[in-house]
ROSE-4610 file (N, C-alpha, C; in Angstrom, 1 decimal, always signed):
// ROSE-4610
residu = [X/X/X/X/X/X/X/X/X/X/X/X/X/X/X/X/X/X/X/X/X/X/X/X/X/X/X/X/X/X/X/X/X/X/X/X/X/X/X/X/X/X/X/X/X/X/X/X/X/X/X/X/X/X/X/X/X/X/X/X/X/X/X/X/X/X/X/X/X/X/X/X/X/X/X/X/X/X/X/X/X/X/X/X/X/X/X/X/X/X/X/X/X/X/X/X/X/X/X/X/X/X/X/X/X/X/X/X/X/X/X/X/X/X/X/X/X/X/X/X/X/X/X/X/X/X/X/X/X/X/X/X/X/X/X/X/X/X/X/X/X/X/X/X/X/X/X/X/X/X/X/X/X/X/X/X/X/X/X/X/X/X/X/X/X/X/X/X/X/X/X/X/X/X/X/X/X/X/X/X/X/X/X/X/X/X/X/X/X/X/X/X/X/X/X/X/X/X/X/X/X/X/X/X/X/X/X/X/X/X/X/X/X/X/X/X/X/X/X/X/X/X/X/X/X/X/X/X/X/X/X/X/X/X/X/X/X/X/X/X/X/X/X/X/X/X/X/X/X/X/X/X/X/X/X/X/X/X/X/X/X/X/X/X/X/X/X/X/X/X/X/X/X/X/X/X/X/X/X/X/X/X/X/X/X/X/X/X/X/X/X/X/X/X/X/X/X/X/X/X/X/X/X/X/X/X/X/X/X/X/X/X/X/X/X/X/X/X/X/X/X/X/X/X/X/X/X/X/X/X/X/X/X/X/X/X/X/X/X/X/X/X/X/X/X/X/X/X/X/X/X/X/X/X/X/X/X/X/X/X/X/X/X/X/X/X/X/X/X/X/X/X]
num = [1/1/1/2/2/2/3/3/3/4/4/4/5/5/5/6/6/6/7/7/7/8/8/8/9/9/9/10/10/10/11/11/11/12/12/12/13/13/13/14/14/14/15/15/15/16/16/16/17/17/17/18/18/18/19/19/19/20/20/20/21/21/21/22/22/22/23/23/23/24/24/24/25/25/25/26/26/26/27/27/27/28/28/28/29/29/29/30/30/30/31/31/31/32/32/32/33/33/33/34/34/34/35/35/35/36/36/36/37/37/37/38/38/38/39/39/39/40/40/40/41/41/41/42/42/42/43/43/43/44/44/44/45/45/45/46/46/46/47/47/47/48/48/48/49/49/49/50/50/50/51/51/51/52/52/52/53/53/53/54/54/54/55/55/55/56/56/56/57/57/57/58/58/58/59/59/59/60/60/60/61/61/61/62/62/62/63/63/63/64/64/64/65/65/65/66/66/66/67/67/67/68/68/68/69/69/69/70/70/70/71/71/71/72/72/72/73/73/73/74/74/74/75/75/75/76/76/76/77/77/77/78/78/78/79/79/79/80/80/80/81/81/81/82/82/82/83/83/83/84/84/84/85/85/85/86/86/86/87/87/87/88/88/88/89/89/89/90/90/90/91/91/91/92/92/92/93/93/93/94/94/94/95/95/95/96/96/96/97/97/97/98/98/98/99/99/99/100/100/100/101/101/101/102/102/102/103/103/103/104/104/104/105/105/105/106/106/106/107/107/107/108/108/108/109/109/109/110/110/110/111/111/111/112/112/112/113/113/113/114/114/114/115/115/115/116/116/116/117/117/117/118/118/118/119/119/119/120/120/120/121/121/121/122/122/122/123/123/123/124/124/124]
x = [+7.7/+8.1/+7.1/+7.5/+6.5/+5.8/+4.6/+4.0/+4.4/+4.2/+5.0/+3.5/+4.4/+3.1/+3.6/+3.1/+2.9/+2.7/+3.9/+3.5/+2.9/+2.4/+1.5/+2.8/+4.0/+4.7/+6.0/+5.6/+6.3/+7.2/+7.1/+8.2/+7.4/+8.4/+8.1/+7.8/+7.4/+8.4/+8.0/+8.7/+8.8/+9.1/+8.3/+8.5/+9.0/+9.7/+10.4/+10.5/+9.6/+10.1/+9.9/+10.6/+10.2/+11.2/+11.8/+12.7/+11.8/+12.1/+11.6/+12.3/+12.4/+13.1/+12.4/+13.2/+12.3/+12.9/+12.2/+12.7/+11.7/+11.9/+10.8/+10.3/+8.9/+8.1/+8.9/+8.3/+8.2/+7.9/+6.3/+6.5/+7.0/+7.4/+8.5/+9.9/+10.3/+11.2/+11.3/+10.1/+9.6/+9.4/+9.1/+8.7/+10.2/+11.0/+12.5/+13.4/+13.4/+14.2/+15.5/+16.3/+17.3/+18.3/+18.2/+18.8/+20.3/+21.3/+22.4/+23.3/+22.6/+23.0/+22.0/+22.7/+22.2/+22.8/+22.1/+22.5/+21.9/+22.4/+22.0/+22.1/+21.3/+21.1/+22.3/+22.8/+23.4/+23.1/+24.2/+23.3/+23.5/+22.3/+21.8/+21.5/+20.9/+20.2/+18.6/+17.8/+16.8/+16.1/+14.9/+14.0/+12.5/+11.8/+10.8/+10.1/+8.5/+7.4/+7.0/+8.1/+7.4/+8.4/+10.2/+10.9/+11.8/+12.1/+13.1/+14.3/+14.9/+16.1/+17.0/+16.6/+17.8/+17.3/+18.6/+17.8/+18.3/+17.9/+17.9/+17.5/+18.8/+19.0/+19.0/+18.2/+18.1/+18.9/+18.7/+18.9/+17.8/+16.9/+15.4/+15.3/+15.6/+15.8/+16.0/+16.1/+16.7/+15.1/+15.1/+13.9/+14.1/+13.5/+13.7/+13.2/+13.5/+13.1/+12.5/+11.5/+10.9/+11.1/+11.0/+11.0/+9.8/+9.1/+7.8/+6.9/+8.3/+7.9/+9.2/+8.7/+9.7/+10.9/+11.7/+12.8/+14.3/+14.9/+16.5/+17.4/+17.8/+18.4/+19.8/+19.3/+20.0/+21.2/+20.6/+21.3/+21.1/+22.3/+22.1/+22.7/+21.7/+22.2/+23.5/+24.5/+25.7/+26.1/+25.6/+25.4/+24.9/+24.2/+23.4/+24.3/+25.8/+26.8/+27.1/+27.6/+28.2/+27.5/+26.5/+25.8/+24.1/+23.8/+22.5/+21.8/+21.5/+21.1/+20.2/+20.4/+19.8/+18.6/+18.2/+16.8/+15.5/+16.4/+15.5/+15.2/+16.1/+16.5/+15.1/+15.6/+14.9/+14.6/+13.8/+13.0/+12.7/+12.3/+11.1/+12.3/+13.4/+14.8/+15.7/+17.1/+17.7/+18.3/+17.4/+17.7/+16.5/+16.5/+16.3/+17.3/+17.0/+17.8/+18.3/+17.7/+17.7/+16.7/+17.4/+16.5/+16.5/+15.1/+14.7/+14.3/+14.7/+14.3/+13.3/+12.3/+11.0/+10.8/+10.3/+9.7/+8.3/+7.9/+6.4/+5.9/+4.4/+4.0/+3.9/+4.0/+3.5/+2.6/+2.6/+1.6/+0.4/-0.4/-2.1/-1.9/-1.1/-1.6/-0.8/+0.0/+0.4/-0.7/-0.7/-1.1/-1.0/-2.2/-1.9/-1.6/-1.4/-0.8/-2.1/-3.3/-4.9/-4.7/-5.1/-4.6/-4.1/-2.7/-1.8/-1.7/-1.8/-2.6/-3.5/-4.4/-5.4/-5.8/-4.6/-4.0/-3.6/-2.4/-1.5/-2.3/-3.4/-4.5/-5.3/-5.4/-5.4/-5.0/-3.7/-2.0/-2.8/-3.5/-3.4/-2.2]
y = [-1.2/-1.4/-2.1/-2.7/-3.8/-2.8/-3.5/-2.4/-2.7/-1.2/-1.4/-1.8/-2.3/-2.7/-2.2/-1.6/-1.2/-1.8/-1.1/-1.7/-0.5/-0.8/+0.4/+0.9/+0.3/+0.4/+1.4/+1.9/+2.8/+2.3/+0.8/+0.5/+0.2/+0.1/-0.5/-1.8/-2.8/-3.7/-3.9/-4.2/-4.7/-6.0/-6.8/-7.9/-8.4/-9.1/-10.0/-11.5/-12.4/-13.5/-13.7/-14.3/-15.0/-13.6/-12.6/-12.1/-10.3/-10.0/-8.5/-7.6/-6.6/-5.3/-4.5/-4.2/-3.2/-1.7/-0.9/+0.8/+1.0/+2.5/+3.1/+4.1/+4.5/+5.2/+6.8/+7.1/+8.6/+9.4/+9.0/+9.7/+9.8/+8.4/+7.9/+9.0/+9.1/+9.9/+11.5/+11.4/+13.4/+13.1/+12.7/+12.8/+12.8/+11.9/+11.7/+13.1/+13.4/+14.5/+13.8/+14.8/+14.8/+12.8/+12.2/+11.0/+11.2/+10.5/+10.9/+9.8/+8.3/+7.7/+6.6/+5.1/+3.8/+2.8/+2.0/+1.1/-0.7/-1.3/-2.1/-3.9/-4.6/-6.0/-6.7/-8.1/-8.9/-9.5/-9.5/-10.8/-12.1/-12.9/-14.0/-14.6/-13.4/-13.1/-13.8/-14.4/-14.8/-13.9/-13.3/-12.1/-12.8/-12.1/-12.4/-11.1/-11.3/-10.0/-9.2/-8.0/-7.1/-6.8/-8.1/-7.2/-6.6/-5.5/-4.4/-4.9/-4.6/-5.2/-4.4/-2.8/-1.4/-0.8/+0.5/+1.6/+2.5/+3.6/+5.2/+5.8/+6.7/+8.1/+9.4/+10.3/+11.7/+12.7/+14.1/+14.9/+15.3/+14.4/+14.5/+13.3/+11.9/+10.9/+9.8/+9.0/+7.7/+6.9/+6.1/+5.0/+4.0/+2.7/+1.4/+0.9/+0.4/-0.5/-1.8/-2.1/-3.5/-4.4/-5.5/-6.6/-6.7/-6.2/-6.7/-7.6/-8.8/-10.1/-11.0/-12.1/-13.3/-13.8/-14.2/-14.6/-14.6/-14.6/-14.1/-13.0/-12.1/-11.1/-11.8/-11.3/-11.9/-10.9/-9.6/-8.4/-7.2/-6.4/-4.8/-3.6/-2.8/-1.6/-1.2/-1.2/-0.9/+0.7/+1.2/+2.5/+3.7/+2.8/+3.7/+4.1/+3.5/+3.6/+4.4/+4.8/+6.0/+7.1/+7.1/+7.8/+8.2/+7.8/+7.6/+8.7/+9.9/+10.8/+10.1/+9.0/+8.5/+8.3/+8.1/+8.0/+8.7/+9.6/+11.1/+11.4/+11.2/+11.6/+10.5/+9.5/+8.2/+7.4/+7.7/+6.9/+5.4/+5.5/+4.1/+3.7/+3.9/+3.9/+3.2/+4.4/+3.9/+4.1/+4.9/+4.2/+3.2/+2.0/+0.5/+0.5/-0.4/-0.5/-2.3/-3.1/-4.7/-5.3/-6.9/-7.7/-8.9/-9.2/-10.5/-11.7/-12.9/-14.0/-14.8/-14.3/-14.9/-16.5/-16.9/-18.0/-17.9/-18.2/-18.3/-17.2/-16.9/-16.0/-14.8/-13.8/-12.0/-12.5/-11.3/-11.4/-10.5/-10.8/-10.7/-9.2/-7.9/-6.8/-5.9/-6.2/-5.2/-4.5/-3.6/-1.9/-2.0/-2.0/-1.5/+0.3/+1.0/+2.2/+2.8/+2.7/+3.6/+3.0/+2.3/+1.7/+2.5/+2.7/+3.0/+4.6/+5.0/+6.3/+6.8/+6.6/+6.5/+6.2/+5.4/+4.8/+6.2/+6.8/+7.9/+9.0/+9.3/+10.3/+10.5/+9.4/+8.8/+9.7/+9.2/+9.8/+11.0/+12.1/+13.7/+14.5]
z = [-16.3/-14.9/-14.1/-12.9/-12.5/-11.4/-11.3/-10.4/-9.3/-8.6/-6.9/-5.6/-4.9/-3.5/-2.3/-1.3/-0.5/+0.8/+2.1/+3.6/+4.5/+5.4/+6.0/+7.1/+7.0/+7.3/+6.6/+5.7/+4.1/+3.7/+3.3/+2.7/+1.2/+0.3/-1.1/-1.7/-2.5/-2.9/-4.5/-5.2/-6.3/-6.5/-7.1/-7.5/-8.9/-8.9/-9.8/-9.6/-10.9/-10.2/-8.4/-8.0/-6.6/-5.6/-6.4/-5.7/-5.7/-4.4/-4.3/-3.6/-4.2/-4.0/-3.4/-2.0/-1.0/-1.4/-0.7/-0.5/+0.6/+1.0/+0.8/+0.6/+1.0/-0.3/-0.4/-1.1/-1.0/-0.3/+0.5/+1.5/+2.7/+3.2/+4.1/+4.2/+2.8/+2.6/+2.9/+2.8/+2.6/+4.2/+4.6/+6.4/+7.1/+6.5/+7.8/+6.7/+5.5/+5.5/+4.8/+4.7/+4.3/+4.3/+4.4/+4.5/+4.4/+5.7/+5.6/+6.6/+6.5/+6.5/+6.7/+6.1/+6.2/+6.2/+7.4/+7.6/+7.2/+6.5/+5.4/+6.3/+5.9/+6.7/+5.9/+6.3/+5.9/+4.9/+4.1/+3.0/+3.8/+3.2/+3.4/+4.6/+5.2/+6.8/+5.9/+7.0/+6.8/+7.8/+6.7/+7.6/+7.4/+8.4/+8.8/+8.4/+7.5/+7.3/+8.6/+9.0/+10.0/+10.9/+10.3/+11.2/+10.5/+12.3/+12.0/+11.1/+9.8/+9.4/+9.0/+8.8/+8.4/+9.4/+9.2/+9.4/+8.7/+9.1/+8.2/+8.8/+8.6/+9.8/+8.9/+9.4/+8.4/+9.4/+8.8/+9.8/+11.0/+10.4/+11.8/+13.0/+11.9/+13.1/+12.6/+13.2/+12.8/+12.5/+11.8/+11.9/+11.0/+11.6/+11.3/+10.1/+9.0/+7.6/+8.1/+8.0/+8.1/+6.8/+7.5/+5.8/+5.9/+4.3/+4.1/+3.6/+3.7/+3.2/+4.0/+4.2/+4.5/+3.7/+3.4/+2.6/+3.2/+2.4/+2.8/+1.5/+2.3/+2.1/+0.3/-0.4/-1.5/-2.5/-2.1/-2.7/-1.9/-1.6/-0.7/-1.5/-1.5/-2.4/-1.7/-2.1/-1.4/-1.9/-2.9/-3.4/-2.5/-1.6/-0.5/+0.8/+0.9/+1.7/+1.3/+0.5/-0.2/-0.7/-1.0/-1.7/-0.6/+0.8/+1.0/+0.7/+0.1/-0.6/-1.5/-2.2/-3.4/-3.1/-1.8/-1.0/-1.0/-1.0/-1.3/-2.5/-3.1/-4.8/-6.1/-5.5/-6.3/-5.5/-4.5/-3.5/-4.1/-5.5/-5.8/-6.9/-7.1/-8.2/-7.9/-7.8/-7.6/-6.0/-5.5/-3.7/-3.1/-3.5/-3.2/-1.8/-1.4/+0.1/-0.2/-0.7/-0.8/-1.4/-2.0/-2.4/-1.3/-1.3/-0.8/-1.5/-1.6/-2.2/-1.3/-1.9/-1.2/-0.5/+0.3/+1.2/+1.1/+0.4/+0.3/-0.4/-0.2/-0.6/-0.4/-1.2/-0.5/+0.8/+1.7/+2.8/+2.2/+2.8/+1.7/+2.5/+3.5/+3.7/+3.1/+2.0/+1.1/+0.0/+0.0/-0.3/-2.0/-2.7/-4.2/-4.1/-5.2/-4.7/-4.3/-4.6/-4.7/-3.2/-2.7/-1.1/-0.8/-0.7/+0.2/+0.3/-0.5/-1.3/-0.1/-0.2/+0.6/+2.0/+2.8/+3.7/+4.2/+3.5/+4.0/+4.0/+3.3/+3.6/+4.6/+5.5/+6.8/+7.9/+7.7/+8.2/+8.8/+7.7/+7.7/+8.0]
């Protein structure tokens, strides 16, 4: 499996190729709780690294998904309509929220996991 990178913002991404698959993390997940609904971007919306483009709503609160990279919206887990529980379940799996087909390159402040790790120990 490709290694995952990190936003200080708790999202995920996985790269493939020129194309990356967001979530987010785990702990993101354990903080909002139960997940019980989401709301998914457009395909072939062109996003910008840092903005708001989902959300997700738990039974604690609603909070916004950032893109953590530039591109355009190329695939939406549509599984997560039906199912947003998967969030919780398989955070870094199979609740992915979307792929992005990249415009350039990663932004140099994505998080190896010892980073981000270490970032969220921060947090306290």
């Amino acid at each position: 499996m490709t290694e995952l990178l990190f936003s200080k913002d708790h999202e995920w991404v996985r790269l493939e190729g020129d194309v990356a698959t967001i979530g987010i993390t785990d702990h993101a997940q354990n903080a909002l709780g139960d997940v019980v609904f989401v709301d998914l971007p457009e395909m072939g919306r062109v996003v910008t690294a840092g903005e708001a483009i989902a959300v997700v709503e738990s039974v604690k609160a609603a909070s916004d998904v950032y893109a953590p990279v530039t591109g355009r919206i190329v695939e939406v887990n549509s599984a997560l309509v039906d199912d947003p529980a998967l969030i919780n379940t398989e955070p870094t799996g199979g609740g992915w929220f979307f792929k992005i087909e990249l415009d350039g390159a990663l932004p140099e402040d994505l998080l190896d996991a010892d980073a981000y790790t270490a970032f969220v120990d921060t947090l306290g």
